[in-house]
N, C-alpha and C positions, 0 to 999 in steps of 0.2 A: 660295512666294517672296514673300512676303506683305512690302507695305514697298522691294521691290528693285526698283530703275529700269532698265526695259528699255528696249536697244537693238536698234535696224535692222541690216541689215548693212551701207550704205554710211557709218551715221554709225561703226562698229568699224571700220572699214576707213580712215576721217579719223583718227580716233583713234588709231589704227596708226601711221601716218601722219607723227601731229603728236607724237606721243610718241618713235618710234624716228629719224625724219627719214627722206626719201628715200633716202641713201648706207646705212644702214643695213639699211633693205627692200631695197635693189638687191641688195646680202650676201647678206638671206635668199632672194632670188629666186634666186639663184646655188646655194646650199646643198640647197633644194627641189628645184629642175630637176636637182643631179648626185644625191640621194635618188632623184627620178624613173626617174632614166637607170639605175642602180643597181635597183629595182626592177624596171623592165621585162627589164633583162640577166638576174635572179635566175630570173623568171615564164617565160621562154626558154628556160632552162637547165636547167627543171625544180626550181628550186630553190627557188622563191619561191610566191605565189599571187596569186589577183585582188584578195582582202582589202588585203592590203597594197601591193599596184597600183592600187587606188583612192582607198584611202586620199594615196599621196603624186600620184594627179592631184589628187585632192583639193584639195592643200596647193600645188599649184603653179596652178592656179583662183584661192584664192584673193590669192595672189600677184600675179598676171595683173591681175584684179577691183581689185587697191590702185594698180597704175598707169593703167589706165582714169581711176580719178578723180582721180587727182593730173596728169593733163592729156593723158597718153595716147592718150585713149581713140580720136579720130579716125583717129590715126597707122595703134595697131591694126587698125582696119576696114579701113583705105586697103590695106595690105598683105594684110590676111585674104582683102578683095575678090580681088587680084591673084592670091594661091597661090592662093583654088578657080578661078579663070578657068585658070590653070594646068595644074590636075590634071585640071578637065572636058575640056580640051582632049588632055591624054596617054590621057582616057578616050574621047576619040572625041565625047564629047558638049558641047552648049551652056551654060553656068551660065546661070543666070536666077536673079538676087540679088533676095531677100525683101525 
């Protein structure tokens, strides 16, 4: 690749970003996540596999990764804190956040 200008992933992820606009990525976050939900029904059902169960968390990672940086990102934590406090608690146990 001799010559070709590499990028990071958070500067593809701007770039995403500033190219498709926000209401656009929101679409494909929509489109990913029911792909998702479609895959894991498939992998359930016997019908699917982990391959392509990976593949669309994959893709909805890096969905996730595009609203972090376009201002997100806080929000995220704030609630991710709250559901594992949540689910520790349905588990009988304490979270103790990293």
């Amino acid at each position: 690749m001799k010559g070709m200008k590499l990028y990071n992933r958070s500067t593809i992820y701007n770039l995403a970003l500033k190219t498709f606009g926000p209401e656009a990525q929101a679409l494909k976050l929509m489109e990913e996540a029911a792909e998702l939900a479609a895959a894991a029904a498939r992998n359930m059902n016997g019908l699917g596999n982990e391959v392509d169960l990976a593949g669309e968390l994959a893709d909805v990672e890096i969905m996730i990764e595009q609203f972090r940086l376009n201002g997100m990102g806080l929000m995220i934590d704030f609630h991710k804190q709250k559901k594992l406090e949540r689910l520790a608690e349905r588990l009988g146990v304490t979270y103790a956040a990293e």
